[in-house]
N, C-alpha and C positions, 0 to 999 in steps of 0.2 A: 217301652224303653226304661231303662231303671236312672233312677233319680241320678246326676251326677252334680258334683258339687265346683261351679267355676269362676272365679273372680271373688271379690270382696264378700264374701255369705252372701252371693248372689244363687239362689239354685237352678236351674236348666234340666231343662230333657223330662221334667216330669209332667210340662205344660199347664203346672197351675201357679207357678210364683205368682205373676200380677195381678190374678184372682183374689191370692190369699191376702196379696197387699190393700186391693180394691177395698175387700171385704173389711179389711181393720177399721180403714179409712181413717178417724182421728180416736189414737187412744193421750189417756192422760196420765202423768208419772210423776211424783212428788223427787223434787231435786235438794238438796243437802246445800246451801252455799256459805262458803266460808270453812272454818278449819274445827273439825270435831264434829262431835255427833251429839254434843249434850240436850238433853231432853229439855232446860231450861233458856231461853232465850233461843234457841236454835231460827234459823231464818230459810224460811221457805219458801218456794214460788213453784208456776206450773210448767211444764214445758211444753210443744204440741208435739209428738211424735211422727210428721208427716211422712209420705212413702219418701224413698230416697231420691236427691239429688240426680238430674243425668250424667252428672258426670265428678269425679273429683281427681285433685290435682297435686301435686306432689316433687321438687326436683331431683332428679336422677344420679343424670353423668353432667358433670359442671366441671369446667375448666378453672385455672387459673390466671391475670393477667402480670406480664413479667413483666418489669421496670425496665420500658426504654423498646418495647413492643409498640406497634401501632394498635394491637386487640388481644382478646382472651385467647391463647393459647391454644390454635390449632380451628379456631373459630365455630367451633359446633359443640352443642350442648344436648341435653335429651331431659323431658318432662315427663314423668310414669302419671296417665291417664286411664282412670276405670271410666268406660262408657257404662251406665244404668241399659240404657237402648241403643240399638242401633247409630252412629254420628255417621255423617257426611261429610270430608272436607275436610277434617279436626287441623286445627293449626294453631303453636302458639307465639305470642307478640309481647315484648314488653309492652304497658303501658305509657311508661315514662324514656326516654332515649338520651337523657342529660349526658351519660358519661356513657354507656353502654348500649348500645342498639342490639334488640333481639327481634329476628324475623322469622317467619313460619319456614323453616329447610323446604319444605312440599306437603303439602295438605294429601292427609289420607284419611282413609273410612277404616272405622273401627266399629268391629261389632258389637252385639249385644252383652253386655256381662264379662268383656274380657280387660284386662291390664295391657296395655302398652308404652314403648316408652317414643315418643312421638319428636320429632327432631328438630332442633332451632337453631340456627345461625347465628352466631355473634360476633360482634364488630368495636370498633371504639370510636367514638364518637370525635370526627377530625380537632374540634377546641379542646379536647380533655385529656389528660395524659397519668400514667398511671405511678403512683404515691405508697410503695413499699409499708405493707401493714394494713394501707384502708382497703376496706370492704364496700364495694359500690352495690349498692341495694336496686332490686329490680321488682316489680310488679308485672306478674308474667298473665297475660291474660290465654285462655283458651276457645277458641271459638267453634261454631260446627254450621254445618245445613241441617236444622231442624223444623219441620213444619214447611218446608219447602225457602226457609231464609235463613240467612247465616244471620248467628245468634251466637252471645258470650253463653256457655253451659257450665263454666267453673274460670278459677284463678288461683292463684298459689303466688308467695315471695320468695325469692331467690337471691341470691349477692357472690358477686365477683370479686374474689380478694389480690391485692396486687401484690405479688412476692419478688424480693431482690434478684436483680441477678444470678446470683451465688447460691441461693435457694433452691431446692426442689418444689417445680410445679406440674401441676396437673394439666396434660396435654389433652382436649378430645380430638376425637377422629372418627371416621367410620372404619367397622368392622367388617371382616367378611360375607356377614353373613348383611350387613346394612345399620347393623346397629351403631349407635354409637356409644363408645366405650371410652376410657380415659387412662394414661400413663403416667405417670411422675418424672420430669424429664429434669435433670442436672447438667447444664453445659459448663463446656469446658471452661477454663479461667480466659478473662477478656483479651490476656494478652497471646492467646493464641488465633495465630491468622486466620482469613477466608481458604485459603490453598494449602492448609493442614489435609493431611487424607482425613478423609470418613469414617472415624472410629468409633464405635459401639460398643459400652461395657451391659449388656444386657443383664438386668438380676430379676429373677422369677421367683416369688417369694412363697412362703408355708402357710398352710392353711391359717384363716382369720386376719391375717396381716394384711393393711388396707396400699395401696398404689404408693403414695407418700409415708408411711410408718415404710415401707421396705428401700424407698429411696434413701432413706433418714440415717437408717441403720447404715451405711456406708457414709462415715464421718472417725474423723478423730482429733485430738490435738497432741501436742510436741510434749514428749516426756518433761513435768514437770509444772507443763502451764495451769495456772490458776484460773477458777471461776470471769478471769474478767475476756481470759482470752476465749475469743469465736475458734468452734469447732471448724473445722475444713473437710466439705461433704463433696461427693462423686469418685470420679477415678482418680487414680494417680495423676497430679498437674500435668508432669512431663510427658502423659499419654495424649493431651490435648483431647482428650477421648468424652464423648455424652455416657451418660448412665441414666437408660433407659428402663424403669421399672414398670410394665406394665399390671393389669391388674383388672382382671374380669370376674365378676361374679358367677360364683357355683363351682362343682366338684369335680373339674374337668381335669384335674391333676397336669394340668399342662399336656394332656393328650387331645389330637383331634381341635376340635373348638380351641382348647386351651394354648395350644401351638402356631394355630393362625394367627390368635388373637396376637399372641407375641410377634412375630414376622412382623404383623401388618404394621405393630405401633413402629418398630422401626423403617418399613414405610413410609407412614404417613411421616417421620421425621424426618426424612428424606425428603419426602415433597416441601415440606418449609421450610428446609432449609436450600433449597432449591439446586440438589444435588442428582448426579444420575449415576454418577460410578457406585459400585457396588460398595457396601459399606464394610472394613472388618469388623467382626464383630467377636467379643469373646464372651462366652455367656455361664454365669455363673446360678447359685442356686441353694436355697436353704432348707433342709426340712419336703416339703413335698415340693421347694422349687427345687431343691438338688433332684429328685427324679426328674423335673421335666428341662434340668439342665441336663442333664445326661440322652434326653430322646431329642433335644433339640442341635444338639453338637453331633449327635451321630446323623440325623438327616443333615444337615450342612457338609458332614463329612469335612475335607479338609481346608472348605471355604471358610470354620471357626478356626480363629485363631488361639483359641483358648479354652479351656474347659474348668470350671470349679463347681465341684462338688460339694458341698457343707451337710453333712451330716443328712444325707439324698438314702431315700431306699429304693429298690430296681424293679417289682411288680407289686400292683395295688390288692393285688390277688393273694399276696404271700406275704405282705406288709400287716402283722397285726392280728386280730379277727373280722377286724371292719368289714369285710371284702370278701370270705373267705366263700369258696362256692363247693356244692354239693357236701360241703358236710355236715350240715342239721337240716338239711331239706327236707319238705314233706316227701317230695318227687324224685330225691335223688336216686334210689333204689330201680327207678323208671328211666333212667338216662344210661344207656347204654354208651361202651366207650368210644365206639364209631362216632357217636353223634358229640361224645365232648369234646373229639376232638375237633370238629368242626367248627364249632362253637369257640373252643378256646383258640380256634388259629386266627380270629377276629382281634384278637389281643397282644399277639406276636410284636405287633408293631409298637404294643406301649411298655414291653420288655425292656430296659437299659443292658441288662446282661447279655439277651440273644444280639443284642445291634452292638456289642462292643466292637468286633473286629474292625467297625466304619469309625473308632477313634482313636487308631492307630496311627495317623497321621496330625493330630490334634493335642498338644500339651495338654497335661489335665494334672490337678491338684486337688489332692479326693483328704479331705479332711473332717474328723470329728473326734468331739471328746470323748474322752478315753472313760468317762462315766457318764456318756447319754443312756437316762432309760426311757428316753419317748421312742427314737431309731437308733436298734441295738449296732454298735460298731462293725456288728459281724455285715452288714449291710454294704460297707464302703468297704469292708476290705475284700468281699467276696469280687467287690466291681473291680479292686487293684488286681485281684487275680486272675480273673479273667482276660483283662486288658493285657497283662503279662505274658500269658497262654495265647491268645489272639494275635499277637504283635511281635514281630520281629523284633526290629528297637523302638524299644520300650519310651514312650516320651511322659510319663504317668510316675506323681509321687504320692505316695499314700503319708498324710500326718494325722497321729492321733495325740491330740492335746491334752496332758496327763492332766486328770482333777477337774476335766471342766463334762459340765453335761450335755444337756441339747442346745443351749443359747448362754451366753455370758458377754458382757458388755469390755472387761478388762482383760487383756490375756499376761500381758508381763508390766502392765502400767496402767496406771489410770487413765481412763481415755484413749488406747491406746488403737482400738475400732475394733476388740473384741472379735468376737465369731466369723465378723463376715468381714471385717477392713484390717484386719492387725496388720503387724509388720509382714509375717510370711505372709501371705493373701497380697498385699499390696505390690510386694515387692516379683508375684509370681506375674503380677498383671501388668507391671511395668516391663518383663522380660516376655510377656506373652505381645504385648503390642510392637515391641522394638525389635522382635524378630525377624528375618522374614516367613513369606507365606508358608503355611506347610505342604510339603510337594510329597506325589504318590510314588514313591519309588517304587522300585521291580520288587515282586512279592507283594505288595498292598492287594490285600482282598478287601471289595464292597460287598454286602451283602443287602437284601431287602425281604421281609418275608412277605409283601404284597407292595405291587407298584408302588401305593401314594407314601408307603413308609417313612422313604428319603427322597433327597432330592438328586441323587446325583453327585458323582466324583471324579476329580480328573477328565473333563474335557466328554464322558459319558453316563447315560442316565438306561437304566433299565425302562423299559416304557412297555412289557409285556410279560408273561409269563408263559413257558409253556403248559404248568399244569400250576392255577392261579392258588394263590395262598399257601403254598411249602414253598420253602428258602430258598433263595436266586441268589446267584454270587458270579462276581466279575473279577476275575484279578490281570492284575500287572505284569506278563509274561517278562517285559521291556519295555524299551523309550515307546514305542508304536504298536506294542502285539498284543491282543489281547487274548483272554481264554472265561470259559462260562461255563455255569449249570445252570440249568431250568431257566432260559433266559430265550424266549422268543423275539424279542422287539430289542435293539438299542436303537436309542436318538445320540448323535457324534457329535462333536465339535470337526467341522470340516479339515482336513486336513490334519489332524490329530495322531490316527491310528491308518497301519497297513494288513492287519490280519485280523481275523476273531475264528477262534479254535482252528488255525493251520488255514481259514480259506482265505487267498487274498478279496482285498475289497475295493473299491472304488474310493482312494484318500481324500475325493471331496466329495460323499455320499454324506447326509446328514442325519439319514437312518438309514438302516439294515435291518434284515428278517430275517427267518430262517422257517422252514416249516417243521411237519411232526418228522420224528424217526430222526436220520442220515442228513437230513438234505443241508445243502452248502447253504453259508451266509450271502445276500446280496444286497442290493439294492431293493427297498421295499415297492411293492406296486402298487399306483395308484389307481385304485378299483372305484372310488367314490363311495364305496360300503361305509357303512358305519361301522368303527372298532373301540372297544376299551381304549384305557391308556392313561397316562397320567390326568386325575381331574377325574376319570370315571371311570376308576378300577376298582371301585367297592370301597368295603361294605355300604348296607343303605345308611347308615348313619353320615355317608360324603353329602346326600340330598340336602341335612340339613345346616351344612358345615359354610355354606355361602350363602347366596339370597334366596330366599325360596317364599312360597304365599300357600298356605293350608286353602284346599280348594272343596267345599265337601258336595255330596249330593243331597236331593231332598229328600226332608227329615232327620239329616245329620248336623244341622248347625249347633244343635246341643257339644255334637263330638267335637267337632272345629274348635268353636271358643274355649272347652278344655284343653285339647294341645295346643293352640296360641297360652292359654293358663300355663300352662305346663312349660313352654319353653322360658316363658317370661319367669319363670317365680326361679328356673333352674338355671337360668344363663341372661337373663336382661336379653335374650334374642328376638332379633323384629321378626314376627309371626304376623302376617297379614292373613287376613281370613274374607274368605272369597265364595260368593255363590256358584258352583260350577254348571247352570241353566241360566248364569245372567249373560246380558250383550257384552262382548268384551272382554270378557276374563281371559282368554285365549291372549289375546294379541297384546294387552297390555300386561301379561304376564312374560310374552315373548318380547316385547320391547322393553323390558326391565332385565332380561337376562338372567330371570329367576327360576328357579328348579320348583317342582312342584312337590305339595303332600295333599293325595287326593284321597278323602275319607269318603269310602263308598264308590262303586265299582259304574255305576248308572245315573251318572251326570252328564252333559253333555261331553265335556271336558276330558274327562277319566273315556268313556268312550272314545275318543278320540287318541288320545294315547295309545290305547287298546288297539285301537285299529292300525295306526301307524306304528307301534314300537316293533323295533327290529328281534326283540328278546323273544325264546320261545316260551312265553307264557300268554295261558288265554284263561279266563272268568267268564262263564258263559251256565247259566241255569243255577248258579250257587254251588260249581264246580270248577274245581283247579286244574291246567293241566300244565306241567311242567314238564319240558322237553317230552320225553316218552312218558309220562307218570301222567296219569289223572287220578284227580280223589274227588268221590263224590258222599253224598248219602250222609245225613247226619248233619250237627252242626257243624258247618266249616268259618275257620276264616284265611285268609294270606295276606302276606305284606311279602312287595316284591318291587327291588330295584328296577328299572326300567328306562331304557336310552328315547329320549325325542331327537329328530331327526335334525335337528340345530345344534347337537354335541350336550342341552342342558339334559337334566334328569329329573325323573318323577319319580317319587312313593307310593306305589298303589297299594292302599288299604283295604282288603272286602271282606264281607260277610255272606253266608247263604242268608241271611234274616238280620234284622235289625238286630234282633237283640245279641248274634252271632259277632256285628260288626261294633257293636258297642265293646261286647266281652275282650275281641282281641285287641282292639284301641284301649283298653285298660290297664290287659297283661302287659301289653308292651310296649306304654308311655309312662308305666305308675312307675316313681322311683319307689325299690324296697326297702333305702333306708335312706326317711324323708330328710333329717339334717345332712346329712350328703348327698343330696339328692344328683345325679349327672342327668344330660341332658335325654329327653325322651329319644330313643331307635339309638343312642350311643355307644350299647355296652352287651359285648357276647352275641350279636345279629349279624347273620353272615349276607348275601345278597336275596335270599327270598327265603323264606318259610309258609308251610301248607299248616296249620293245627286242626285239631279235631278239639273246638271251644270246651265241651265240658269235662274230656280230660285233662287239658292245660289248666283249667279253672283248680280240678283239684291238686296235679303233678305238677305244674309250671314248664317247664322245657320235655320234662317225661309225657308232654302230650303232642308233641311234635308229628308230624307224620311225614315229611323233609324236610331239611333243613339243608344252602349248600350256594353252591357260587353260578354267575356266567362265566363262557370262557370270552376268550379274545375277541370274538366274533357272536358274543352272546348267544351263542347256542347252551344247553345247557351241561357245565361241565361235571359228569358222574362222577365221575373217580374222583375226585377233589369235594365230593356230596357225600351225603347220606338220605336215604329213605327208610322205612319202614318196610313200604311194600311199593313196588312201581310194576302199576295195574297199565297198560296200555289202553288207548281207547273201546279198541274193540271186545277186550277182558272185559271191560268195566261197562259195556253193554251187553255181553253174553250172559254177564253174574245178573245185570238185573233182570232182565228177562229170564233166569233161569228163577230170580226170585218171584215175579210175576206168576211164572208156572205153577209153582211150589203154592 
């Protein structure tokens, strides 16, 4: 297996690290102390270079404590832990509890060589109360089962800073996927009541910009006031509204991972504030948070109350060169167009331009200066034209702010909140909350270009697709009628609607169906089959979008602890890594409600999936067979979405040979460009792919040999596919026997 490199300049997979550590045993190194190098007086001493530490320790995701709070802000923190070896248990504890009590969230096992960020509970200590300014210091200890007894294997300091009221602080929570991540949260002024609605100024901020720096930037003060007067930060007072900024590490542009991430922090601020009605929310956006305020107001559809754009561009793909695909490829020339498109329709969804028609019932303020040259103008006005084209009436103003660039602090005054708070901004947000709701009148088209796109409009939600991944759309015939394309599955609001395409329907049916060809819409039947649907309509990048536990087989734990590496260094995501021949892995992966990534086809685990997934794919001798298609002979490997029979999901990874299963876990977890790196299986991966390893090694995607989706019922959908060649079984053993003869 070829050397791979994972965690801290820990190396794996070439099975002689500890050897080589052994072998040093104690070397000696002359150290420098003190300032300069001068060859006279200089002061020296020796050091011992011992193998490393089991463990080292680090704080993560840390909260805030606000003034007049019983505890830190959302009460969960996270500690990034590199295990040397294998731990047992890992949990960490303050030492001290004076003002601040820290307890293990739940002890897990973390493997050999990998980063995680390991989760702790925090509280405030009932006698202590929290002091605007000071920093409450913690001694965080980490403990494990090693040698068969829990044992301290590291420590790290940490401190809890207590911020005003008035203040932006830092919220933790857990994330979708279990991690825990952190917000910047601005509440409303004191004198707004408990029985205000639930208002949400969401701001997604631009590459580099930390949680609190984006909260910050929504402030200003009164034309004229002087150094002694306090800025005033969050929303508009009269909105009563929070200004929720969250802020997840890595290049997820607010798509996918990045989108969850957002919902969920509004969420969990929901849960503390111990609210259940639905929050409005208007969500705004700067720089690459303008694109993902743009994807996130069109899946809300008309549930946003608001839309701002700041200086946003609409594909990451057409944004710049960063991004740009098939035009200096080695492979490109090997990518045929059938297959890019395939490929590219995995990205439809993070398009702002294809999803405008869903923000036609959504105010939107699309602004930028009129001499930005980070994101050219042509950017935001292409989104006002489209929105234009798309829309009946138009609820959409485009302003370009003469003389200013991509970011400026003043726009007609000193202080006046600049780019993201000025006067027009402020005053759009106080007409965007004091509205009412936006309602889908007759003509509103939804559109989705795959299920999980959006969420739903108007009382219905697409939940299937006739022919999965090209465009679906729903519109508004009337108060109750509806009409469709390529729309197999709606889920209703009972009582809502009386038709869909001229058939009547049952007006408290909660879903309807419709089959292939002609056939009338009805009442859907309950078969007990398993089906797609919202939650598990692809692509495999959904497996790792929630909880999920890297599950490998033997002789894979090298691969594991690289994508647990992988996910962590690219998104802080909990990547739990799991022997799939240990006792248990199964049921306490299903009692956790976690999707799986199974590295390696012959663990017990991955067998098992195998045996019960309802998808037509099987792995069997170091061959793939995919609906009618098998591929054998040669290096292979595949990754392929796959339903468990409880609605979670698995990633199956294979190889015909180790070094087969190595190669394709490399292609297709390595980011290509490391400072941006996105999350490994995120980007261009439709629901399963076959390769032939040593052409992808040198073409990359031009070594493909299918690429392509499930349908509704996970059979496998052709027409919505591409293959190369689809050999049937019995082909694909007449050829070798005919090779045999030869």
């Amino acid at each position: 297996m070829r050397r791979l490199v994972a965690g801290r300049g820990a190396a794996v997979g070439a099975g002689n690290a500890s050897s080589r550590v052994a072998a040093r045993r104690r070397r000696w190194k002359r150290v420098v102390v003190g300032r300069g190098a001068a060859a006279a007086g200089e002061t020296c001493r020796c050091v011992s270079l011992r193998a490393p530490a089991q463990a080292t320790a680090r704080p993560l995701a840390w909260p805030d404590w606000v003034e007049g709070d019983k505890g830190p802000f959302g009460g969960l923190a996270s500690v990034e832990v590199w295990a040397a070896t294998r731990l047992r248990a890992v949990g960490v504890a303050a030492e001290d509890t004076e003002d601040v009590v820290a307890e293990a969230y739940e002890r897990e096992d973390l493997a050999a060589s990998t980063l995680a960020g390991v989760r702790v509970s925090l509280s405030g200590n009932p006698t202590s109360r929290c002091v605007p300014g000071k920093h409450y210091a913690l001694r965080l200890i980490v403990s494990a089962i090693t040698d068969g007894a829990m044992a301290v294997v590291s420590s790290t300091d940490a401190a809890v800073e207590c911020r005003a009221r008035g203040a932006s602080a830092l919220m933790g929570f857990l994330d979708a996927d279990g991690s825990v991540q952190t917000a910047a949260v601005v509440r409303p002024p004191h004198w707004c009541g408990a029985d205000e609605p639930f208002r949400v100024l969401l701001a997604l901020h631009g590459t580099g910009v930390s949680a609190r720096d984006s909260a910050d930037a929504f402030k200003m003060k009164g034309k004229g006031s002087g150094d002694d007067v306090p800025y005033a930060f969050g929303a508009p007072p009269q909105a009563c509204a929070y200004l929720v900024a969250p802020s997840r590490h890595g290049a997820h542009n607010w798509e996918g991972v990045g989108m969850r991430h957002a919902l969920r922090a509004v969420d969990a601020l929901a849960a503390w504030r111990g609210v259940s009605q639905k929050p409005a929310i208007l969500v705004a956006g700067h720089s690459m948070g303008g694109h993902g305020a743009g994807l996130l107001a069109a899946a809300l559809g008309p549930a946003a109350v608001g839309l701002s754009v700041n200086a946003g561009w609409l594909r990451k793909e057409t944004y710049g060169d960063s991004n740009a695909r098939y035009l200096h490829d080695q492979g490109s020339h090997r990518v045929e167009p059938a297959l890019r498109a395939v490929l590219d329709s995995t990205l439809s969804a993070h398009e702002v331009d294809t999803l405008a028609p869903d923000l036609c019932a959504t105010p939107s303020l699309l602004r930028v200066g009129a001499r930005d040259e980070s994101v050219s103008p042509f950017y935001v006005r292409r989104l006002d034209r489209v929105i234009r084209d798309a829309c009946r009436d138009v609820a959409s103003s485009l302003s370009e702010v003469p003389g200013k660039g991509h970011w400026w602090w003043d726009t007609e005054y000193a202080n006046d909140g600049g780019a993201a708070n000025d006067d027009e901004v402020r005053a759009f947000f106080r007409r965007a909350f004091a509205a009412p709701p936006p309602a889908c009148a007759p003509g509103y088209t939804h559109i989705a270009p795959n299920v999980d796109a959006v969420l739903g409009a108007c009382g219905f939600r697409i939940a299937q697709q006739l022919l999965p991944y090209r465009l679906s759309q729903v519109t508004v015939l009337a108060e109750r009628r509806l009409a469709t394309r390529n729309v197999r599955k709606l889920v209703l609001e009972p009582g809502a609607f009386d038709s869909v395409d001229g058939d009547a329907i049952d007006p408290a049916a909660a879903d309807v169906c419709r089959g292939d060809g002609d056939a009338a819409w009805d009442v859907c039947s309950r078969g007990g089959v398993v089906e797609r649907g919202p939650g598990t309509s692809g692509p495999m990048r959904q497996v790792v979008e929630t909880n999920f536990r890297i599950v490998h087989a033997s002789g894979a734990a090298a691969l594991a602890s690289f994508l647990a590496n992988q996910f962590h260094a690219t998104g802080h995501a909990r990547a739990p890594v799991a022997d799939g021949d240990a006792v248990g892995v199964w049921d306490a992966a299903s009692a956790a409600r976690e999707n799986l990534v199974l590295v390696g086809h012959d663990s017990a685990v991955a067998r098992r999936v195998l045996n019960e997934t309802r998808a037509a794919f099987a792995w069997e001798n170091g061959a793939a067979t995919v609906g009618p298609c098998r591929f054998d002979g040669g290096q292979l490997g595949a990754a392929s979405l796959l339903p468990l029979q409880d609605g979670r999901l698995a990633l199956l990874l294979a190889g015909s040979d180790a070094d087969a299963l190595s190669d394709l876990v490399e292609l297709l977890a390595t980011p290509a460009i490391p400072p941006m790196a996105r999350q490994p299986f995120s980007n261009a991966l439709p629901d399963v792919v076959v390769v032939s390893v040593p052409a992808a090694r040198r073409w990359g995607a031009g070594g493909y040999l299918l690429a392509g989706f499930w349908d509704h019922d996970w059979s496998f959908a052709r027409t919505a596919s591409w293959t190369a060649e689809c050999r049937g079984p019995a082909a694909c053993a007449a050829g070798e026997a005919a090779d045999a003869g030869g």
